[in-house]
N, C-alpha and C positions, 0 to 999 in steps of 0.2 A: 787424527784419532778416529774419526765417525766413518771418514771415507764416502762411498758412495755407491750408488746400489749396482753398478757395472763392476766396483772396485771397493770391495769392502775394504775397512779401515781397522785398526788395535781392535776397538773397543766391539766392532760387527765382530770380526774373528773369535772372538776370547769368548765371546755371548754362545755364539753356534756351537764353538767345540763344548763349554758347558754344559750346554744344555742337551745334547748329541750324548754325552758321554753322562749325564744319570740317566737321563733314559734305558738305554743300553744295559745299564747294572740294576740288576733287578734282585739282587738281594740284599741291597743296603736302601732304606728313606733316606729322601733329602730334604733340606730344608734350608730355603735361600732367600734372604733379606738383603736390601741395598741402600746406601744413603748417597748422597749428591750434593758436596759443599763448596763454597766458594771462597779466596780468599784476594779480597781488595781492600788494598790499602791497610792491609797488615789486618781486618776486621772479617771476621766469620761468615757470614749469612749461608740457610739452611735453603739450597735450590729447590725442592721437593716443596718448601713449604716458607710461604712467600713473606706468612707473617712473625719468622724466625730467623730475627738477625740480630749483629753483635754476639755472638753467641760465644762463650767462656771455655777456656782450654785448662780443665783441671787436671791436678794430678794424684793418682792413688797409691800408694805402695803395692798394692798386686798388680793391677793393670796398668801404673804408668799413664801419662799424660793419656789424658781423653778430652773430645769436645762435649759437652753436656746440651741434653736438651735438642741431639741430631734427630731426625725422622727416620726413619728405617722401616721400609714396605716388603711387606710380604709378594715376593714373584716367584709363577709356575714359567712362566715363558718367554722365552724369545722377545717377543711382540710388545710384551707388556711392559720389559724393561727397556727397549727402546720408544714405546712410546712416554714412561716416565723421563728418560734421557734429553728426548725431545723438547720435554715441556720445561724441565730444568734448564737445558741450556738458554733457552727464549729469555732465562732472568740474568743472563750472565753479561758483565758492563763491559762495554767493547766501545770505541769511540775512532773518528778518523783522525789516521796521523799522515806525515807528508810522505809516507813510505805503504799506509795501507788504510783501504776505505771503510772495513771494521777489522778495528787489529783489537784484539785481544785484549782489558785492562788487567785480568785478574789470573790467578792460578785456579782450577780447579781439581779436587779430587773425587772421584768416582771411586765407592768403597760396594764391593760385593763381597759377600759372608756365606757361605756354604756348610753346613752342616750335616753329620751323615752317621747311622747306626744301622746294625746288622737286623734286618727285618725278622719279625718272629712271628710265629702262627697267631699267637695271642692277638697281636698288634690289629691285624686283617680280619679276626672274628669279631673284635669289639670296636672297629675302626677307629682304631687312637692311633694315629699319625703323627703326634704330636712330636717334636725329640728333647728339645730344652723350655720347661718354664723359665717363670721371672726369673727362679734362682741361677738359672744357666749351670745346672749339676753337672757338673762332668761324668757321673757313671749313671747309667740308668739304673733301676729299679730290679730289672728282669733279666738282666746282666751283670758282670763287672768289668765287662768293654767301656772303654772311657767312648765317649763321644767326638767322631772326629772332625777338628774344626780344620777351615782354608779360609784365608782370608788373602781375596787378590785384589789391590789398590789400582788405579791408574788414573794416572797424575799429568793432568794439561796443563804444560806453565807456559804462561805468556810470553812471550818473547823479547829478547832485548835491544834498545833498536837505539842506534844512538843520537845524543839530542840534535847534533849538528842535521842531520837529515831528516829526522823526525818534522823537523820544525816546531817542537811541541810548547806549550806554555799556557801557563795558566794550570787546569785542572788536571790536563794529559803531560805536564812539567811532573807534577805531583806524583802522579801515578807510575809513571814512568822510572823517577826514582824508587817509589816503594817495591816496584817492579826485578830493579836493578840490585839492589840490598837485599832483596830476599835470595834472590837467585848465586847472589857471593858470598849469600851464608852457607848456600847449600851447597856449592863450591868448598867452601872451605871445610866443611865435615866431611862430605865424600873424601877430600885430601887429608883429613885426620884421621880416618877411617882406617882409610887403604896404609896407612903408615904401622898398622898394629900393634904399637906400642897399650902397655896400661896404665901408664903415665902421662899418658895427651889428653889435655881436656880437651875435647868436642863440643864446640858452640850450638848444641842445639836448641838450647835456650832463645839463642840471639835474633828466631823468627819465627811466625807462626807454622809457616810451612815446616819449617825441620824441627819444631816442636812437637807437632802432630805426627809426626812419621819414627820416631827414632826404632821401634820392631823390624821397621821396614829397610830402614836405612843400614844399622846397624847388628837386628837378630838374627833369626835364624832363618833367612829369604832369599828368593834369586830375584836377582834387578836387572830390570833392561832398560838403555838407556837412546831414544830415538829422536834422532836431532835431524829439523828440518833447517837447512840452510838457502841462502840463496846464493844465487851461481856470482 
């Protein structure tokens, strides 16, 4: 996902061409917020902000399952969401197994929010920048352009490593399975998915991960799907 500074990775690429491409369009503002969550052991906790965990997956009839109480920072640059990325992964629970000397405990997802309207003379004379309040209006004021939203997730799931090799037990036993369950839930709705019947229930209920994701999983999104194996 991170890569490396010879070979950047997902998350380097996706950041540059972002931030490369408002720049470049100069007659729409942006406005772009990010959050950094973690999920171990089927429990929440908020990376950005260390003393926000357990954190609650509700759900609304407009927007559908949310996590409440996420952090989400205001970023202009490059720089500045990889040095938040940075600082968030430093809290993410990784432990040694008989196959890796920090292997991964947890899923995490990385959520960037993009927002964007057509600039007006107004805007630049009385420098209001702003695009959405609290209320998050979908039309502005000065317009009846709706506000256009992007939302691009990427999703680092731990990998699944089996127990015979592993050697694991104890706490990395644990985890390991919550590991495993989550990853065959989300297995199984991608497979109910791809079936497109209206009659298949879809277990997204059955984990946290595919609880938090079903716009993603199931709306109106492209998915990529990047599997590191070993030889």
């Amino acid at each position: 996902m991170s890569g490396a500074p010879h070979e950047p990775g997902v998350i380097s690429l996706a950041l540059e061409q972002i931030f490369t491409e408002t720049r470049k369009n100069q007659s729409r503002e942006f406005l772009i917020r990010i959050s950094y969550i973690e999920i171990y052991n089927e429990i929440i906790s908020d990376l950005l902000r260390p003393d926000h965990s357990n954190l609650q997956i509700h759900e609304d009839p407009v927007k559908g399952f949310f996590v409440s109480d996420v952090t989400e920072m205001m970023v202009t640059t490059k720089k500045e969401v990889e040095a938040l990325l940075l600082e968030g992964a430093s809290r993410r629970h990784v432990g040694e197994t008989g196959m890796n000397d920090a292997s991964s405990c947890s899923h995490s997802i990385f959520r960037m929010v993009v927002e964007s309207r057509t600039k007006f003379a107004d805007d630049e004379d009385e420098g209001d920048h702003s695009i959405m309040g609290e209320g998050e209006e979908e039309e502005t004021e000065e317009s009846e352009e709706a506000v256009r939203v992007s939302v691009l997730n990427l999703v680092d799931l731990a990998g699944s490593e089996r127990v015979k090799h592993t050697k694991a037990e104890g706490l990395r036993l644990v985890e390991g399975g919550h590991i495993n369950r989550s990853l065959l839930t989300l297995g199984s709705v991608i497979n109910k998915l791809a079936e497109n019947a209206s009659h298949v229930h879809v277990p997204f209920r059955d984990s946290s991960l595919t609880k938090i994701l079903p716009p993603e999983l199931g709306g109106k999104s492209n998915n990529a799907v990047v599997c590191t194996i070993t030889p």
